[in-house]
C-alpha positions in Angstrom: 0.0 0.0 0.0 2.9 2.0 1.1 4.1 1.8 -2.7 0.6 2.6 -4.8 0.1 5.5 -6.5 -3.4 6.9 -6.2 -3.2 8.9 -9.1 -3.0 7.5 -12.3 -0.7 8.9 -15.2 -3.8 9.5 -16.9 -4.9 11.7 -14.0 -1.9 13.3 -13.4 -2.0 14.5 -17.5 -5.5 15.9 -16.8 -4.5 17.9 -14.2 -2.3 20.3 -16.0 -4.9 20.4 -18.7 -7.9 21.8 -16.1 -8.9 24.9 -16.0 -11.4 26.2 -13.1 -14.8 26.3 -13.5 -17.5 27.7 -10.8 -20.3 29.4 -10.0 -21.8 31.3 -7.3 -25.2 32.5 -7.1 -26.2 33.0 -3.8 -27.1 36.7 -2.7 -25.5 35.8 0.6 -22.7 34.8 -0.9 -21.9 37.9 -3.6 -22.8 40.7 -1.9 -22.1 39.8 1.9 -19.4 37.4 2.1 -17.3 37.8 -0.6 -16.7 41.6 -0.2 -15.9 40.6 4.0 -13.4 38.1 2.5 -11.8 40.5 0.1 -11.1 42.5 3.2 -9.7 39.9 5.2 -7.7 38.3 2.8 -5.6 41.6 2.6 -4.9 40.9 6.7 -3.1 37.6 5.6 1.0 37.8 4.3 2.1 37.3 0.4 4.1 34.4 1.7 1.4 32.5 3.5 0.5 29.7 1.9 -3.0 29.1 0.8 -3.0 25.7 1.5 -2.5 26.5 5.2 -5.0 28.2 5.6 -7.3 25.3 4.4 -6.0 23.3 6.7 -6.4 25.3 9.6 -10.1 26.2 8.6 -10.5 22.6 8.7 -8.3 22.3 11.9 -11.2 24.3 13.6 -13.8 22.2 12.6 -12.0 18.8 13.8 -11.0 20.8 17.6 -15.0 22.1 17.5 -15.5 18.1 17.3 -13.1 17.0 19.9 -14.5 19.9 22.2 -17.7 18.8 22.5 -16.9 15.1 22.4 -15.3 16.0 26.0 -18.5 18.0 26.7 -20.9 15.9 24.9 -19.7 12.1 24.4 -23.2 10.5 23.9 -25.5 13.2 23.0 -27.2 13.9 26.4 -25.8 16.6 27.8 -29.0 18.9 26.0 -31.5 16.9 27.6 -33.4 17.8 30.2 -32.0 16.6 33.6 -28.1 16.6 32.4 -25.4 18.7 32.8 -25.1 20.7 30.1 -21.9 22.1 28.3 -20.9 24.6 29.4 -21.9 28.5 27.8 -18.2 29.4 27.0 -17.7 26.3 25.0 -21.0 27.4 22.7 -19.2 30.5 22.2 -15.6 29.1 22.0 -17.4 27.1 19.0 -19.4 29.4 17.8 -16.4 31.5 17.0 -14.4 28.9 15.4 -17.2 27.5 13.2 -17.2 31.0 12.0 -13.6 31.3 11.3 -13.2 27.9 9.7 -15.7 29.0 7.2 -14.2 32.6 6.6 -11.1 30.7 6.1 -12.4 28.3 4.1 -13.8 31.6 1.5 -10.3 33.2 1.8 -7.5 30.7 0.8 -8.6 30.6 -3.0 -8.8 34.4 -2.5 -5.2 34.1 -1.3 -4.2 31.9 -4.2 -5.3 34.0 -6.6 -3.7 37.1 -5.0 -0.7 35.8 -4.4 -0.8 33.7 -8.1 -0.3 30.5 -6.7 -3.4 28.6 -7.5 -3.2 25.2 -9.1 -5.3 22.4 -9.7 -4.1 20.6 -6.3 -4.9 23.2 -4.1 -8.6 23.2 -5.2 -8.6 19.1 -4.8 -6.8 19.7 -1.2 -9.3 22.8 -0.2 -12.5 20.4 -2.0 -11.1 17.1 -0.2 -11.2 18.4 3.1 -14.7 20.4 2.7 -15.6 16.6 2.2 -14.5 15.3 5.6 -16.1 18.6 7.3 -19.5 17.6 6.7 -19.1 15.1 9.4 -17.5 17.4 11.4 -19.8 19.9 11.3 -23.2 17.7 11.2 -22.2 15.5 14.3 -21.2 19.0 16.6 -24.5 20.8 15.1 -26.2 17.9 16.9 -25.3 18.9 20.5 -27.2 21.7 20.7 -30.5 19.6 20.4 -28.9 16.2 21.2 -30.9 12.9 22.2 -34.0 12.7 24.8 -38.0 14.1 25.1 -36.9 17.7 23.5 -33.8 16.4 20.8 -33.4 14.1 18.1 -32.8 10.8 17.9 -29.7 9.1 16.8 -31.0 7.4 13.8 -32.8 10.0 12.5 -29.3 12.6 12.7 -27.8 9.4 10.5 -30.6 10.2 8.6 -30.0 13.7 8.2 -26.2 13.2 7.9 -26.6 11.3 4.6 -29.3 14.7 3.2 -26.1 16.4 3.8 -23.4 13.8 2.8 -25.5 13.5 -0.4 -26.1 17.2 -1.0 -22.4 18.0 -1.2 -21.3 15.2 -3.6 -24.5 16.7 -5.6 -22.0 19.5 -6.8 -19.4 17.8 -7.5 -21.5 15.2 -9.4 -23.0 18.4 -11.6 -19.2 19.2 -12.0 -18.3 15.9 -12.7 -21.0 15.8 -16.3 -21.2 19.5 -16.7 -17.3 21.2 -16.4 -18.7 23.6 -14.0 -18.8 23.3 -10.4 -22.1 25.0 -9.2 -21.5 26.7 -5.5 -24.7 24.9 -3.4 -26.7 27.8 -1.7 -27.7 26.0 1.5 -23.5 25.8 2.6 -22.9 29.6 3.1 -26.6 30.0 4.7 -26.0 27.1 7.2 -22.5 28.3 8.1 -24.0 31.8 8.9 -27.2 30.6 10.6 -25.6 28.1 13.0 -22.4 30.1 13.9 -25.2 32.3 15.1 -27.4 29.9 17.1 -23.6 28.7 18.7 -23.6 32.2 20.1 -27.5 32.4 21.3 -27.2 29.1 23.1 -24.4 30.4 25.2 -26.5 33.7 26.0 -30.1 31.6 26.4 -29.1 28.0 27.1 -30.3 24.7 25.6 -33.2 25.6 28.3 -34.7 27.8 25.2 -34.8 25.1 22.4 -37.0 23.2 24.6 -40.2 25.3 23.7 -42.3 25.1 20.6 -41.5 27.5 18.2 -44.9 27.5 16.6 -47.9 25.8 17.9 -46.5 22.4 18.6 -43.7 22.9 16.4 -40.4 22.6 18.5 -36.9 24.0 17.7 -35.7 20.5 16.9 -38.2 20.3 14.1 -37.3 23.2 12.8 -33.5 22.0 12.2 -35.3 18.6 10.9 -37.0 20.6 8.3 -34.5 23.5 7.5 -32.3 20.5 6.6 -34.4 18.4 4.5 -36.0 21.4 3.3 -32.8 23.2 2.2 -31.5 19.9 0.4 -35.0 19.1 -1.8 -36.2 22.7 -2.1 -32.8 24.4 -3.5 -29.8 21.7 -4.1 -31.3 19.0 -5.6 -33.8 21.1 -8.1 -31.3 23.4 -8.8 -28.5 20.7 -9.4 -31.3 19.1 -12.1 -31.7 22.1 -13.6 -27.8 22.9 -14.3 -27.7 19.2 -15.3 -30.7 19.6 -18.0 -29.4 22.8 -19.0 -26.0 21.6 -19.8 -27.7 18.3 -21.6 -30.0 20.6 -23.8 -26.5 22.7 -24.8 -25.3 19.4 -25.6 -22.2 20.0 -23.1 -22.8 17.2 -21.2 -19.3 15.0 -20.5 -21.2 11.8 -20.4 -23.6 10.9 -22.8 -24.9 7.4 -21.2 -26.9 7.6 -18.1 -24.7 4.9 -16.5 -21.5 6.7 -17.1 -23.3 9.8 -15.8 -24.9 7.8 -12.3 -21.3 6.3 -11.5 -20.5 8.8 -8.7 -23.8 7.6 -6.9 -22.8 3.9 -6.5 -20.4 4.0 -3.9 -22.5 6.4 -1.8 -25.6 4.0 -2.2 -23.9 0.9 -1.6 -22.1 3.3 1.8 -25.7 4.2 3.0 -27.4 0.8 2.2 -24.5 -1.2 4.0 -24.7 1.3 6.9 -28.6 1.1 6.8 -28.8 -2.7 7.2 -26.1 -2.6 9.6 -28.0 -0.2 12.1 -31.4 -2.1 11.2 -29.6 -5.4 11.9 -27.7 -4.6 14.5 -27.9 -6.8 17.6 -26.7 -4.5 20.2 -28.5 -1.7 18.5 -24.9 -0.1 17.7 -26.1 3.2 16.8 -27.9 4.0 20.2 -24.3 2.6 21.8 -21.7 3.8 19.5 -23.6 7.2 17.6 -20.5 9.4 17.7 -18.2 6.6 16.1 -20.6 5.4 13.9 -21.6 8.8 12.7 -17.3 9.3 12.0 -17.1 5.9 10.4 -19.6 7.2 7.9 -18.3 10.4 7.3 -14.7 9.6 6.8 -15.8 6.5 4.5 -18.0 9.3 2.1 -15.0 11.6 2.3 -12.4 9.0 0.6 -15.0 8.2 -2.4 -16.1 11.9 -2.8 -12.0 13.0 -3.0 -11.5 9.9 -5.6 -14.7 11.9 -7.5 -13.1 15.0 -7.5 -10.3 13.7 -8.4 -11.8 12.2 -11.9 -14.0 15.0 -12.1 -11.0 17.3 -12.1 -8.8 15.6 -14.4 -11.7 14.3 -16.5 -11.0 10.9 -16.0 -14.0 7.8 -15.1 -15.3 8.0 -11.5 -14.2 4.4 -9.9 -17.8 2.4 -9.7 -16.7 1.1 -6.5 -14.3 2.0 -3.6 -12.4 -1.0 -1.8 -13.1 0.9 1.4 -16.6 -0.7 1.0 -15.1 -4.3 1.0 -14.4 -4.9 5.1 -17.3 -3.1 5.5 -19.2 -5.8 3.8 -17.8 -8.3 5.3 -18.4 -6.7 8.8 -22.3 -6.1 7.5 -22.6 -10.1 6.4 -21.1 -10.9 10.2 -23.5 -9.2 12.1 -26.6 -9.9 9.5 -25.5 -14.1 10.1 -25.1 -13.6 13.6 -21.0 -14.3 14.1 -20.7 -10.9 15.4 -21.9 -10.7 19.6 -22.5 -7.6 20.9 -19.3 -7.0 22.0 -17.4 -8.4 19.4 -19.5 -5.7 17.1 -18.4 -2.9 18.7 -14.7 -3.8 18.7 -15.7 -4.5 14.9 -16.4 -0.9 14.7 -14.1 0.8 16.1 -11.3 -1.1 14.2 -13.1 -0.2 10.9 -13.7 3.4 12.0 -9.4 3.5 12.6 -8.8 1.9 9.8 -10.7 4.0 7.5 -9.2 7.4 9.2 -5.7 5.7 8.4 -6.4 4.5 4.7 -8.2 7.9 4.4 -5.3 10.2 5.6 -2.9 7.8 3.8 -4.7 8.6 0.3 -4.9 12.0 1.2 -0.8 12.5 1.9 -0.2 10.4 -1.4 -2.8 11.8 -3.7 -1.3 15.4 -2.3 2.5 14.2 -2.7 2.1 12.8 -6.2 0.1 16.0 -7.2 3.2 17.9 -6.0 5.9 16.1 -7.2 4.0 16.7 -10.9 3.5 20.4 -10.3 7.2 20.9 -9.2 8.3 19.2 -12.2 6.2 21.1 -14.6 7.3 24.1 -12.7 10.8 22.8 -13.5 10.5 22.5 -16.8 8.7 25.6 -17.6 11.4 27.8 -16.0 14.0 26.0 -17.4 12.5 26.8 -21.0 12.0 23.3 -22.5 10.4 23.2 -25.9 8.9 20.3 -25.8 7.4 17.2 -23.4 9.5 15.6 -21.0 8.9 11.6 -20.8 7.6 10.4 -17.7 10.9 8.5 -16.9 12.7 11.4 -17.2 10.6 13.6 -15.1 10.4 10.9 -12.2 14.1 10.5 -12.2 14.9 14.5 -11.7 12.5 14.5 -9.0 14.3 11.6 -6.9 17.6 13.1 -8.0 16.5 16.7 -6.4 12.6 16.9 -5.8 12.9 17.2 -2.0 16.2 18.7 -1.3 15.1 22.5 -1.4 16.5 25.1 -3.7 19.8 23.4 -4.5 17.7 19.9 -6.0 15.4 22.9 -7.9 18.7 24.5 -9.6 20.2 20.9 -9.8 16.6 19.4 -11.6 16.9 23.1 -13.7 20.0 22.6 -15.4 19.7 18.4 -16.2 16.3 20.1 -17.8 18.5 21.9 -19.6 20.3 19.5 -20.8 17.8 17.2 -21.9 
């Protein structure tokens, strides 16, 4: 494993042939956010890289996690009759959530001012917006958490996956139609709960107890704005790109199969997770929800980054991802009875560590490979080669100098000269 390369040759050719393609819509979006982002971006130096400021956007988002894991291990601490997190931690996480996402709107502002965008910083900045949703979703749920006046576990796995599916939406639209469409319902639920972070603090979890209309509690409400957000605005509008882009006859797959690929994994994810939870003989979501919920989520993030990958260097989507094998083979266990209740739960959370190592371990390659190919065609651009370098060639200057700092650079630049 140590030794495969994620990224095809194929792949790797693609990427210096993409070009960015997106588009924003959202009101929210163009005339609030962006112009706050164009201020702040100017706070940030020249020579900070934009790729660390993804990564500590993200950063935010995994410690808002790990916060309220402390605070809020099983979901309870809303409920009536438990202690409660604290107020400063709502605020603590209110403020991060907030600057994960400014950050998360200023590092391709920084790329661009600082003309250092390439095609792996978008897959690095879109790769980890794919692990966030789990982030996000799972910490979200503490305000209401679990009891009378919360929501239960399985239905948050429920409304995991309307979010899951709502962000590989996009990059599915990008994947047959060039363009990546900017989903409305992000930047609205980024501002909105950053917000309700701060008024929990100030009114306590006390508040969400009440109805908010008639019989209508607070917990409903984030049920519906949810679903509602996901089959009200993503989904049509991400039919309606898709139709327009097949009536302009710009579609990048012509075949409905070609064109449904992306969705198999993520069906096969969600139906083996499903029958797991259904089947489950120590009812493993009610023990385990936290660890289940990450299992998911870091599982979706490996086959959405493989999309992005294909749909960025224009390249067939995978139909399945091996990450899905142990996890049918745990599934079969527990549906013929060889797994015991607490033989499941080790099951789990020896899948759950082995996804987050596979997952990170595709992430550093995919990221390394993508550099070493960057470098090189950085390398031979400044060292004014006329033509293409073979593949051999390029691989052998980068283990001759690829790591070793400015000295390998000049050393790589004047073999290219000499090729």
């Amino acid at each position: 494993m140590a030794g495969y390369e994620y990224v095809s040759p194929e792949q790797l050719s693609g990427f210096d042939k993409y070009k960015y393609s997106a588009l924003d819509t959202n009101p929210l979006s163009l005339y609030i956010m962006h112009p706050f982002w164009n201020t702040i971006v100017k706070v940030f130096p020249t020579w900070l890289a934009p790729n660390l400021i993804t990564f500590s956007g993200f950063m935010l988002l995994v410690f808002n996690f790990l916060l309220l894991t402390y605070f809020d291990p099983d979901f309870y601490a809303s409920a009536p009759g438990h202690k409660h997190v604290p107020d400063w931690v709502w605020i603590v996480v209110g403020i991060l959530n907030f600057a994960a996402y400014t950050l998360d709107g200023v590092d391709g502002k920084q790329a661009r001012r600082t003309n250092s965008s390439t095609p792996l910083g978008e897959l690095f900045d879109h790769g980890l917006d794919s692990w966030s949703c789990v982030y996000f979703v799972v910490t979200v749920y503490s305000i209401f958490g679990r009891g009378p006046t919360g929501v239960s576990v399985f239905v948050l796995y429920l409304l995991l996956w309307v979010v899951l599916f709502s962000f590989i939406l996009s990059h599915w639209e990008k994947y047959n139609t060039g363009v990546l469409f900017l989903p409305w319902g992000y930047d609205i639920s980024q501002v909105t709960i950053s917000f309700v972070y701060i008024v929990t603090a100030v009114v306590g979890v006390e508040a969400w107890y009440e109805p908010f209309l008639f019989n209508f509690l607070y917990r409903d409400l984030f049920t519906a704005m949810i679903i509602g957000c996901a089959l009200c605005v993503t989904l049509p509008m991400s039919l309606l790109n898709f139709f327009r882009s097949y009536k302009s006859n710009t579609l990048k797959h012509k075949s409905v199969y070609e064109a449904m690929v992306p969705f198999f994994s993520p069906c096969l994810l969600f139906t083996l997770c499903t029958v797991w939870i259904l089947w489950s003989p120590s009812d493993i979501l009610e023990i385990h929800p936290r660890i289940f919920y990450f299992m998911v989520g870091t599982a979706f993030a490996n086959i959405t980054c493989q999309l992005i990958v294909c749909q960025m260097s224009s390249t067939r989507c995978p139909t399945l991802n091996w990450l899905l094998l142990p996890l049918l083979l745990v599934v079969a266990a527990v549906i013929v009875g060889a797994a015991t209740s607490r033989l499941e739960s080790a099951l789990l959370y020896t899948l759950t560590a082995a996804f987050t190592l596979a997952h990170i371990h595709y992430g550093v390659q995919v990221v390394s490979e993508g550099e070493r190919r960057e470098l090189l065609w950085g390398i031979q651009k400044a060292a004014g080669h006329g033509g293409e370098l073979q593949e051999g060639c390029l691989v052998q200057l980068w283990k001759h100098g690829g790591r070793a700092g400015v000295t390998g650079h000049r050393a790589m630049v004047q073999q290219l000269r000499m090729v």
